[in-house]
Structure formats: structure tokens, C-alpha cells
C-alpha positions as CSV (number, residue, x, y, z in Angstrom):
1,X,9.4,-216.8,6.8
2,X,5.4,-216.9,6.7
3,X,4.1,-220.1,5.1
4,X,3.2,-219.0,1.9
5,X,6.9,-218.2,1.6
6,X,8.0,-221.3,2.6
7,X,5.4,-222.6,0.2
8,X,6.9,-220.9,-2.4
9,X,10.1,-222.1,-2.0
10,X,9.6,-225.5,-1.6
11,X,7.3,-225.6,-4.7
12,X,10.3,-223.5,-6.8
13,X,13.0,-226.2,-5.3
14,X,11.0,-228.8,-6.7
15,X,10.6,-227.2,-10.5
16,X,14.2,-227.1,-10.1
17,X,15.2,-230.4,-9.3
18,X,12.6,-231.6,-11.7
19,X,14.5,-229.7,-14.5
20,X,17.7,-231.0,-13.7
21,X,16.4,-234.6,-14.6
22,X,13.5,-234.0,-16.9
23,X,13.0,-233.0,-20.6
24,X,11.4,-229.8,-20.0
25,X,11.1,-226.9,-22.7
26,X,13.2,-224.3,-20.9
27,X,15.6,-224.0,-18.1
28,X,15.0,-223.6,-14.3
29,X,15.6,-219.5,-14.5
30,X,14.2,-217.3,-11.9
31,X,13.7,-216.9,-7.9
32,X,9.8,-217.8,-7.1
33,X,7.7,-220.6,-8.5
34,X,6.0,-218.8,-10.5
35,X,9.1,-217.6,-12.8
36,X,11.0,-220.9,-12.5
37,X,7.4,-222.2,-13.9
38,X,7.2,-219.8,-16.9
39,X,10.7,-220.5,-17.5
40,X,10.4,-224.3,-17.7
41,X,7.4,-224.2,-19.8
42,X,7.9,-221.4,-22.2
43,X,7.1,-222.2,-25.5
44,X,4.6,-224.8,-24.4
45,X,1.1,-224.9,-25.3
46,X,0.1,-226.1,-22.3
47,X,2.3,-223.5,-20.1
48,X,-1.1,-220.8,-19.1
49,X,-2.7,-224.2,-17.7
50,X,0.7,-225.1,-16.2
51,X,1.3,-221.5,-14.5
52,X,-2.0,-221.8,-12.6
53,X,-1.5,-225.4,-11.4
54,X,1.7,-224.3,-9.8
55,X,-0.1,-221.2,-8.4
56,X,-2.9,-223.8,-6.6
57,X,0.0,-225.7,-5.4
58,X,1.8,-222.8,-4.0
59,X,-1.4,-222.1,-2.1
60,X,-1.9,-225.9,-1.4
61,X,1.2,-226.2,0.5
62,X,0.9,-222.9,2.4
63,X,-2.6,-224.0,3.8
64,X,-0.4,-227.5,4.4
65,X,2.1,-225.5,6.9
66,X,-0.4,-223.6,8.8
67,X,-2.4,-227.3,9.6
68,X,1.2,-228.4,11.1
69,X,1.5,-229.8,14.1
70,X,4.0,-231.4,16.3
71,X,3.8,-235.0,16.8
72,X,2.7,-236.7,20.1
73,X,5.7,-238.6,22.0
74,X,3.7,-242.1,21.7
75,X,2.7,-242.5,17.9
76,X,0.8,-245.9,18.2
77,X,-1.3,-244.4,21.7
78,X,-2.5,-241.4,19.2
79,X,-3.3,-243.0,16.4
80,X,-5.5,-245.0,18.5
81,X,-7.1,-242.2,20.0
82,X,-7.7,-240.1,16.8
83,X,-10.0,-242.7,15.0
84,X,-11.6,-246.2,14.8
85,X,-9.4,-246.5,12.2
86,X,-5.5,-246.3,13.3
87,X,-3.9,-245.9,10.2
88,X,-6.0,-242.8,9.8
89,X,-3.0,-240.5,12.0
90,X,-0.4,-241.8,9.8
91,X,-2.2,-241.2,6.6
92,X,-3.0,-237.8,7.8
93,X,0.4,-236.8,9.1
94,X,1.9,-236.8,5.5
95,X,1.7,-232.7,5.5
96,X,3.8,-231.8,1.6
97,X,2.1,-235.1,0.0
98,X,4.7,-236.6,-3.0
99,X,8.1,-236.1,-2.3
100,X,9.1,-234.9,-5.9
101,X,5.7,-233.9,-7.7
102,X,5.6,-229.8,-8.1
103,X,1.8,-230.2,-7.8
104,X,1.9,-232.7,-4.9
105,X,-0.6,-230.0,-3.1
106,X,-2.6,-228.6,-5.7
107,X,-6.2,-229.2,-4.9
108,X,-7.9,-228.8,-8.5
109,X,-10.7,-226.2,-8.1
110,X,-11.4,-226.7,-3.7
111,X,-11.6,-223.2,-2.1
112,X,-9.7,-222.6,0.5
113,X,-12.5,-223.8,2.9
114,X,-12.9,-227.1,1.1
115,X,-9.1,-227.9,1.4
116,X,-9.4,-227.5,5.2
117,X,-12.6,-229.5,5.0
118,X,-11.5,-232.5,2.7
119,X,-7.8,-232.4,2.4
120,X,-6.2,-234.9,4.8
121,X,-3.2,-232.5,5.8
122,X,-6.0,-230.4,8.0
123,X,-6.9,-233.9,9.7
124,X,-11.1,-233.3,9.0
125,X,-14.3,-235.3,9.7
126,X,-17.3,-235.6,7.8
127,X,-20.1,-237.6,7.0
128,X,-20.1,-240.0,3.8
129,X,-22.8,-240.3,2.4
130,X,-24.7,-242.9,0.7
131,X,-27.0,-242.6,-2.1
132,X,-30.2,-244.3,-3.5
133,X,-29.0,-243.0,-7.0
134,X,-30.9,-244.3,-10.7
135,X,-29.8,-247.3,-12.9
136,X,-27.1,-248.3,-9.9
137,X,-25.4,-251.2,-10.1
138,X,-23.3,-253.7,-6.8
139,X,-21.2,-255.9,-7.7
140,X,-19.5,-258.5,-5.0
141,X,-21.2,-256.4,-2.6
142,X,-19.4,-257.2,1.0
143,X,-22.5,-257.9,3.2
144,X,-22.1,-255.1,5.2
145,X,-22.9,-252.3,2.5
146,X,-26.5,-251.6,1.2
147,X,-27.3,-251.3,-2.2
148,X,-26.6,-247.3,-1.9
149,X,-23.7,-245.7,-3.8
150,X,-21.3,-244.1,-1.2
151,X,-20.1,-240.5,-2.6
152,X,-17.6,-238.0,-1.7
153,X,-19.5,-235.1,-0.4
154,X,-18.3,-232.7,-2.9
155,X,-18.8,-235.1,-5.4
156,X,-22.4,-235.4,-4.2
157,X,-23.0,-231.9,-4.1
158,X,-21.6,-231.3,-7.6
159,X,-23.6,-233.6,-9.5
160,X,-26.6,-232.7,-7.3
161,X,-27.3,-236.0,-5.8
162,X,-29.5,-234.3,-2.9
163,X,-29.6,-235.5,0.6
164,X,-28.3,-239.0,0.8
165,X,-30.4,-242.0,2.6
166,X,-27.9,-243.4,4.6
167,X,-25.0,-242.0,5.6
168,X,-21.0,-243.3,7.2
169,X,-20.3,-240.7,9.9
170,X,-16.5,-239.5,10.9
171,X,-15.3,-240.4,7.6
172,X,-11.6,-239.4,7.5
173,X,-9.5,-238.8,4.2
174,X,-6.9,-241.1,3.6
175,X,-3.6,-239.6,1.7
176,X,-5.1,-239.8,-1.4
177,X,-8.1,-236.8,-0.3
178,X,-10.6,-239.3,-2.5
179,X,-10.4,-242.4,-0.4
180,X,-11.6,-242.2,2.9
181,X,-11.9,-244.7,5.9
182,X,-14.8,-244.7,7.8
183,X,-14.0,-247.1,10.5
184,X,-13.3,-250.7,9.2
185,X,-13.6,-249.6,5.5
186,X,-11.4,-247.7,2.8
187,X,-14.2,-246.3,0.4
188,X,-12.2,-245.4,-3.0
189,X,-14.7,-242.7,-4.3
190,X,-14.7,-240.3,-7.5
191,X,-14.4,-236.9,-7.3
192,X,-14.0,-234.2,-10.7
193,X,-10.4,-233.1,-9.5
194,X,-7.2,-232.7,-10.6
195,X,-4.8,-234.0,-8.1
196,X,-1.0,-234.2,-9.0
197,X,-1.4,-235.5,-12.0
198,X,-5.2,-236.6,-13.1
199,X,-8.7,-235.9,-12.3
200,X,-9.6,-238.7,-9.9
201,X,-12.2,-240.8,-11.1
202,X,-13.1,-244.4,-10.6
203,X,-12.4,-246.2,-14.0
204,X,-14.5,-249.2,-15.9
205,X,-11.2,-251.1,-15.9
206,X,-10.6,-250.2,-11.9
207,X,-13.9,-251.8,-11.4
208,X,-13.8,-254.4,-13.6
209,X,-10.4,-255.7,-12.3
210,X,-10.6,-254.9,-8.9
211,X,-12.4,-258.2,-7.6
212,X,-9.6,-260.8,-10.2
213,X,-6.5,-259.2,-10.0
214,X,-6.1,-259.3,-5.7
215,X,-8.0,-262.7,-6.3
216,X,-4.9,-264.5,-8.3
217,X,-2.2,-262.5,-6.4
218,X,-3.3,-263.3,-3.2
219,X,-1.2,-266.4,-2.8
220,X,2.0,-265.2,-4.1
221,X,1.3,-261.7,-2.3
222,X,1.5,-264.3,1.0
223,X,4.4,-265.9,0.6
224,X,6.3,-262.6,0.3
225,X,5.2,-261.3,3.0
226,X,2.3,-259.1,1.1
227,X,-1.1,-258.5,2.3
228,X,-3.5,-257.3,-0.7
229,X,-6.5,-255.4,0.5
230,X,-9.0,-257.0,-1.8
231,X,-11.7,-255.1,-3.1
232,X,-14.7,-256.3,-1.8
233,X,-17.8,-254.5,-3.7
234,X,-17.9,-251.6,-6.2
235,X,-20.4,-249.3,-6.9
236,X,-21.3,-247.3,-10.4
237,X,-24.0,-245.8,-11.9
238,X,-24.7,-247.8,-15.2
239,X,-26.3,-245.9,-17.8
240,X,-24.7,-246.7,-20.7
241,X,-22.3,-248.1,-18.5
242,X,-20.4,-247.3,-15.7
243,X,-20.0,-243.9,-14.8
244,X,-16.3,-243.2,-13.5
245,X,-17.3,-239.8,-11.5
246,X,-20.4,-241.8,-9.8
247,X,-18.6,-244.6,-8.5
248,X,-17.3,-246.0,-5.8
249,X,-14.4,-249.0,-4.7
250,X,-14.7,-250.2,-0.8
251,X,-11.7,-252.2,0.7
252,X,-11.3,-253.9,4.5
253,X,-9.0,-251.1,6.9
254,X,-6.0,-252.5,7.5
255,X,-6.8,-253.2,11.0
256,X,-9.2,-255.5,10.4
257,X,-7.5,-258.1,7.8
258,X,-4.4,-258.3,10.7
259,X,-3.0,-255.5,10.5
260,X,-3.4,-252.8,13.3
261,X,0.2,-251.3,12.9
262,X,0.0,-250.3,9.6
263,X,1.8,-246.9,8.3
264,X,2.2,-245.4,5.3
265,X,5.9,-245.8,3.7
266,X,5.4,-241.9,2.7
267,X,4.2,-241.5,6.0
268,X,8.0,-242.9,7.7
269,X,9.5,-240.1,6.1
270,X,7.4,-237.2,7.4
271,X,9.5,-235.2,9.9
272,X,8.0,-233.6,13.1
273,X,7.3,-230.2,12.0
274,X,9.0,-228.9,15.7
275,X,11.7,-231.1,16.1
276,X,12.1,-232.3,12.6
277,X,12.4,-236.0,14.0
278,X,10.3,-238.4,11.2
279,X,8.2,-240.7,11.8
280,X,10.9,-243.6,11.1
281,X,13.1,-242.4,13.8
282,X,10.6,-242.5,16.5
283,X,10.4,-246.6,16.1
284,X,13.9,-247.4,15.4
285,X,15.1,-247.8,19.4
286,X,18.5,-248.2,20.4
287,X,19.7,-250.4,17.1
288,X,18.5,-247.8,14.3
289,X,21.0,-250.4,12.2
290,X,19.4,-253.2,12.8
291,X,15.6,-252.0,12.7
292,X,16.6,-250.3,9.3
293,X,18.1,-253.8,8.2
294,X,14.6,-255.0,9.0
295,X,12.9,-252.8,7.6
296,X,15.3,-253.0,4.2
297,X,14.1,-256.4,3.4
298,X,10.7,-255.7,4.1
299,X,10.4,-252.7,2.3
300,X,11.9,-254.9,-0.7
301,X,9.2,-257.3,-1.0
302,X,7.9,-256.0,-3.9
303,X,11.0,-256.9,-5.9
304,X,10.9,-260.7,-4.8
305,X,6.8,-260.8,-6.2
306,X,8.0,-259.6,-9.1
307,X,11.1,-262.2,-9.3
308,X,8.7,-264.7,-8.9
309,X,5.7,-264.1,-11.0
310,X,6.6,-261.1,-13.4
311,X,3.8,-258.9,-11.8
312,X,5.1,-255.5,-10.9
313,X,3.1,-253.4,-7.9
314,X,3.5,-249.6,-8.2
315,X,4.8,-249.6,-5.1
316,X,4.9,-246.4,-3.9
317,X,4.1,-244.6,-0.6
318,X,0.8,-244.1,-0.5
319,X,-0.4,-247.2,-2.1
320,X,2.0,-249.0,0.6
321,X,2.0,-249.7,4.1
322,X,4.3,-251.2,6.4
323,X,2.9,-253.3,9.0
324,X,4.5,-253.6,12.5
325,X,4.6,-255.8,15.7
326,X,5.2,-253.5,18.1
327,X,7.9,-251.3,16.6
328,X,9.7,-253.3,14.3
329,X,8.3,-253.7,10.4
330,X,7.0,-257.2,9.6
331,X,5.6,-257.1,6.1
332,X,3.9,-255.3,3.4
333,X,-0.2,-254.3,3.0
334,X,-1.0,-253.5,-0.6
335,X,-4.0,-251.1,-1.8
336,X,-5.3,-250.2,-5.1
337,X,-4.5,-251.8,-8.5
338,X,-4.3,-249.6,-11.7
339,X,-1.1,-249.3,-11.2
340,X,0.0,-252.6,-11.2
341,X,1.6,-254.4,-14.6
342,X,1.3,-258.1,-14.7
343,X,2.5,-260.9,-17.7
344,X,-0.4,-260.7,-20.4
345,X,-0.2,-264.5,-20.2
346,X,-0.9,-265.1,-17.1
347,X,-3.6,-262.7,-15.9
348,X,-6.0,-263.3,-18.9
349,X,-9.1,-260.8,-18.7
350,X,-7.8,-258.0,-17.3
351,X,-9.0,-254.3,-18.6
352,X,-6.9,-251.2,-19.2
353,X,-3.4,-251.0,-19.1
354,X,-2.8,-253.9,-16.5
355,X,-1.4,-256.0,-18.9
356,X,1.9,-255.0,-20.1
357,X,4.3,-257.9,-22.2
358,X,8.0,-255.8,-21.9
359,X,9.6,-257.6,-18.7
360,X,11.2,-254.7,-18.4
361,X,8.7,-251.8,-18.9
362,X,7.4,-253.6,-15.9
363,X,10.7,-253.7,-13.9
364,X,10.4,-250.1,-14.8
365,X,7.2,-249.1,-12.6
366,X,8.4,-251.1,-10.0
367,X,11.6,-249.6,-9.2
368,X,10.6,-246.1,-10.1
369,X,7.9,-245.9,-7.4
370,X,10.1,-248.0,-4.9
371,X,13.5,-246.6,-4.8
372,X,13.8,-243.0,-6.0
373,X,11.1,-241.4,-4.8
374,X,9.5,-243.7,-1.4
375,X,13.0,-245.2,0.0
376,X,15.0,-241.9,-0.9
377,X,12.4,-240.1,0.7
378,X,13.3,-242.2,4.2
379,X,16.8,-242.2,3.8
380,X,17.2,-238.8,3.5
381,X,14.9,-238.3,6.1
382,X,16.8,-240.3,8.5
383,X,20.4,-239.1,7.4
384,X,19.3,-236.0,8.1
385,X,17.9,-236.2,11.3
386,X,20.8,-238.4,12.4
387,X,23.5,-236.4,10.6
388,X,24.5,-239.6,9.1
389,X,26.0,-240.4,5.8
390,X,22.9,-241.5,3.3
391,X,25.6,-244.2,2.7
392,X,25.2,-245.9,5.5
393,X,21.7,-246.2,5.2
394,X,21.6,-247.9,0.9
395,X,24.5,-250.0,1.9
396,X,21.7,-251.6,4.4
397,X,19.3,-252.2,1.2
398,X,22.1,-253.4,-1.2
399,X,22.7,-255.8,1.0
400,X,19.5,-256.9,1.8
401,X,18.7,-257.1,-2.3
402,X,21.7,-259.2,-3.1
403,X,19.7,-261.3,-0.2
404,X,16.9,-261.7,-2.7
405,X,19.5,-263.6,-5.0
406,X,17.6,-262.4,-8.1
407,X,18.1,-263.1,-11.6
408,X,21.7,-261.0,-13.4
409,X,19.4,-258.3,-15.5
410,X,16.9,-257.5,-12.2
411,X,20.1,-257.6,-10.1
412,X,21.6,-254.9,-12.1
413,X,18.8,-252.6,-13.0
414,X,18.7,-252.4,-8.9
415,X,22.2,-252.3,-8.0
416,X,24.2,-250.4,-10.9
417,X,22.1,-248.9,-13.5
418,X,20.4,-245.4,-12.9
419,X,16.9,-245.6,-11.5
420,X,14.1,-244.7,-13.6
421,X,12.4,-242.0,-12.2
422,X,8.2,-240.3,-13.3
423,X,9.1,-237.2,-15.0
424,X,5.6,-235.6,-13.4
425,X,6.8,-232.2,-14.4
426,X,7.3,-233.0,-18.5
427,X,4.0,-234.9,-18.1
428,X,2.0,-232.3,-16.8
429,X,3.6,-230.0,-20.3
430,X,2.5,-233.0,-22.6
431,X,-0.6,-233.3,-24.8
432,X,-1.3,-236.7,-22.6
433,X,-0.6,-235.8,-19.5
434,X,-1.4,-239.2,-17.6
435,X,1.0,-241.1,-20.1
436,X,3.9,-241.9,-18.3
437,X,7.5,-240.0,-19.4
438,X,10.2,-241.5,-17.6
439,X,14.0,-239.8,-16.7
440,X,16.9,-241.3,-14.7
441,X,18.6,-240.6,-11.2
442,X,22.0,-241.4,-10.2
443,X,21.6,-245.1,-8.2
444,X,23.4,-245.2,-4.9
445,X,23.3,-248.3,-4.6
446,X,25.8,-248.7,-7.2
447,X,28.6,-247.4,-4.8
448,X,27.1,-249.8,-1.7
């Protein structure tokens, strides 16, 4: 089967499952992506714009398969060797992007020749530039960064920014295509795009509480085991305030706050594309029981923040990382805070959507981008390759929640009710597409 094929049907099995959980107009009838997506959207007014978004994924993920390749024998050695930055392998290794998201490769309106050139699936390079740009504005400027507003090159080139005066050479793309690293920095940048599910822009509430929010949290963060990259300047043109596609969030890399074994949760899942080993099972040793018990009640840390100060992390797997000591998973490293819902009470200030007063709304984005999609994305992974029972894998993470000893109602939302789960697809047929729609999933906890 070519790639475009296999693009095809991966892109169709996804519509399918997403229609066998989702409130979607129509059923999942038809053979290709393209049919199953008329059929799920008919009668929609937004199905023409939904038809094409499932063509550019189609073609996404094709370009994806023919930038496989197999993964080296000694992870940690490569991801040294491919760039200053080591978590740049890992971020770059994640070839079909979300695990349940029909558009998780769509690339907005990037030809062909920008995908390979931007995307991180095709593992690029390229200078990010910096530029002197009118009515600019710093704000808790990091020492190390000028007074120069760093944009994505196709950014820059779209709203004609020129040449830039300064510029951060072998900038890599992180899994998000937007943030890149270029060495000992992750530079959150705006770019006009549609990507899964919005066009990717840097927000006046992003940068008004980027600097507070990692501020409070910190200490808490700590204690469970949590390391918050803080964001430590932002940059946005100002005229008549800021301008979310000319601006620009800068975090530490990983590797330089403590952390130079830091990988991607998404990342653990990914499977060698020739031997279809992932990326878990190439740390795990001779006790794959006992790292995965270790890596259970790290992976969990999340829940015991939010048992202890009501602030929910969308912790998914890309804005999550687990950081190792040698092979085994020691804690958490945190990026990127717009998703995050904290107790209005307690984090006084904030901008946006941040603050959020239903205990359980939060609960809500917590566990949805935790369980369902990141830590079923591993388990499966690993039953597969192992030809294991997925059972034996959640009995590990019951277990090492009724460790947390957490209130009754949080208990049971994680142990025997269904998980919520993002219904992307119904999202993307709404007239808001960023608001979130939520479905349920069967819990398999609840038989651990």
C-alpha cells in the first residue's frame, strides 16, 4: 500500500471511531476519508470547509509516511547527536501527531514544500529570525534576548517583515510546528494556520498570564514532582495592543532547567516505523512491570496537583514531558498554559478562560487530556508490541491512583465513571469551533 493509501485509511479509521463517540450529523458510511467525511457532516453548514480539511490531512499524513524512518538502537546517543537541544529527536519522532484528532496532520494552507520545510515529522532546520519590528513591546525579557521580535519564517514572510536583524540559526520545530527550539530556548511563535483545531496565534491573555500563572504554581508543581517551564519574556507588536499573529512566548529547553532526559508522553507511544517497537519499550529493560509501575505514578502527577490545589493542567502529550535518570521516568516538565483551569479564588488576575469555578469542569480537562487519549495511546502501544493484554498494563495505573488516596468524587471520576473525552470531530462541524464539546469513553480502569 503506497502512503497516501495508508494515509487515507488511517485518516477514514479515525472519522470512524470519532463517530462512534461523538454527536456528529450523519453516520460513518463509506470506504475512503473523503465519503466517511461527507457522510458525517451532511447537512452541516460547515461540511465544504470540513471536506477540504480532511483532504489536507489525508495529504498531511501521506507526506508524514514518506519522512519515516527507523529508529537508532541507542535513543538517548541520537538525540544527543541530532541537536543542542535533546528533546528535539523525541519531539520530532512523533510521525501521525494526535492520536485521535482526524485533522492531527493537516497543515492549514503550507504547500507541500513548506510541510517538508517546517513540519517537525520531516525533521528540518532553519534559521529564526528576529525582527526590529514598529511599536514592539518586551516584557520580562530573559537577558539573553534582544529587544527584537523572534518570528516564524513563514510568518515573517507573510506579513512582510523583510530581512530580519538578527537571527537564531538551526531552529528545530517542536511537536507543535509553531514552537521551535533553538538550542537552550523554546520560542512559542504565531503563525496564520489552522492546525488540528485553531489557527495558531499568540493570545493577549497567553501573554498576559504567562509570567503569573508558572510564578504561583511553581511550588506546588515541586512538590509533585512537576517542573513548569516558566515563560521568561514575551514579545508583541502593540499597536492598539498586542498583536496575537506578531508575537512571540520564549521558555528555558528542558535541558537546561535539569532536565536533559526529557521526552514527550506522545512521543512514548510512537512505534518504530520498521519494527513497530515504540519508543516506551526501548527504556523499559528487563522489568517492563516495574518500569511501567514507575512510570504510572509519574505520569499521574497531574492528578495529585490538582487534589491539592484545585488547578487542573491539560495534561496532554505534547504539552508533557517525562523526565528520566537514565532510563527510568522520574517526574513531570510542564509547557504552555492556556490550557490550564485553576480556582477563580485563588489565582486572582488571570485573563481568558484560565479561571474556571466548576470543580468539576476542571476535573474534566484534566482527565480528558491524561487518560483517554495520552496514557491509552501508550498502553496500546505497548500491548501491542508485547502482545499483552491492555489489562495488565491499567491495572498498573489503578493501582498506582488508589496510591494517591484522593478524595471519593475524584476517586471515582478516575476509577469507575467513563472518561471524558474532546469530541475534535463535532467541534470542527460547530459554529465555534475552538469551544470545547466533550463525549465519553468506556474507563478500563473500572475493571482493574
Amino acid at each position: 500500500m503506497d502512503a497516501t493509501a495508508r494515509a487515507d485509511a488511517i485518516v477514514a479509521e479515525r472519522l470512524r471511531a470519532a463517530a462512534g463517540r461523538e454527536p456528529l450529523p450523519g453516520p460513518a458510511r463509506g470506504a475512503t476519508a473523503a465519503e466517511i467525511a461527507a457522510a458525517v457532516s451532511a447537512g452541516s453548514p460547515h461540511a465544504d470547509r470540513f471536506a477540504r480539511e480532511v483532504a489536507a490531512a489525508v495529504r498531511g499524513t501521506a507526506l508524514a509516511l514518506e519522512a519515516a524512518r527507523p529508529h537508532p538502537t541507542d535513543l538517548w546517543a541520537a538525540a544527543a547527536a541530532a541537536h543542542p537541544d535533546p528533546s528535539v529527536w523525541f519531539e520530532q519522532a512523533v510521525l501521525l501527531g494526535h492520536p485521535v484528532h482526524p485533522l492531527a496532520r493537516s497543515r492549514g494552507d503550507l504547500t507541500d514544500d513548506e510541510i517538508r520545510a517546517y513540519a517537525p515529522e520531516h525533521r528540518p532546520r532553519f534559521d529564526l529570525g528576529r525582527f526590529d519590528v514598529a511599536d514592539r513591546a518586551a516584557n520580562y525579557t530573559d537577558d539573553r534576548g534582544l529587544p527584537l521580535l523572534p518570528a516564524h519564517p513563514w510568518q515573517a514572510a507573510r506579513r512582510g517583515l523583510g530581512e530580519p536583524a538578527r537571527t537564531w540559526p538551526g531552529a528545530a520545530p517542536l511537536m507543535s510546528l509553531r514552537t521551535v527550539s533553538t538550542g537552550d530556548r523554546h520560542v512559542k511563535t504565531a503563525v496564520d494556520l489552522q492546525l488540528t483545531s485553531a489557527q495558531r496565534r499568540v493570545s493577549a491573555a497567553a501573554i498576559h498570564n504567562g509570567y503569573f500563572l508558572p510564578e504561583r504554581l511553581e511550588a506546588p508543581a515541586r512538590r509533585c514532582a512537576i517542573t513548569l517551564l516558566p515563560e521568561t519574556a514575551v514579545w508583541a507588536r502593540t499597536e492598539d495592543g498586542p498583536d496575537p499573529g506578531l508575537a512571540a512566548i520564549v521558555r528555558p529547553a528542558p535541558h537546561t532547567v535539569g532536565h536533559p532526559r526529557a521526552v514527550p508522553l506522545a512521543a512514548l507511544a510512537e512505534p518504530c516505523p520498521s519494527d513497530g517497537r515504540p519508543i516506551a519499550a526501548a527504556f523499559t529493560g528487563d522489568d517492563p512491570e516495574a518500569w511501567w509501575a514507575a512510570f504510572a505514578a509519574v505520569a499521574l502527577a497531574p492528578l495529585r496537583l490538582f487534589a491539592h490545589t484545585g488547578v487542573a493542567l491539560e495534561a496532554h502529550g505534547q504539552n508533557t514531558l517525562a523526565s528520566f535518570t537514565r532510563d527510568q521516568p522520574t517526574g513531570l516538565v510542564y509547557r504552555d498554559f492556556g490550557g490550564v483551569r485553576v480556582p477563580p479564588e485563588d489565582f486572582p488576575g488571570l485573563a481568558g478562560d484560565l479561571p474556571e469555578p466548576d470543580r468539576d469542569a476542571r476535573l474534566t480537562k484534566l482527565l480528558a487530556a491524561l487518560l483517554p487519549t495520552t496514557l491509552t495511546a501508550i498502553v496500546a502501544a505497548l500491548a501491542d508490541w508485547s502482545g499483552t493484554d491492555p489489562g495488565r498494563w491499567w491495572a498498573a495505573v489503578a493501582a498506582a491512583v488508589r496510591d494517591l488516596d484522593l478524595e471519593p468524587w475524584i476517586r471515582d471520576r478516575v476509577l469507575r465513571d467513563p472518561w471524558p473525552i474532546k469530541a475534535t470531530t463535532a467541534m470542527r462541524l460547530a459554529h465555534r469551533p475552538t469551544d470545547d464539546i466533550w463525549a465519553q469513553v468506556p474507563n478500563p480502569l473500572a475493571a482493574a
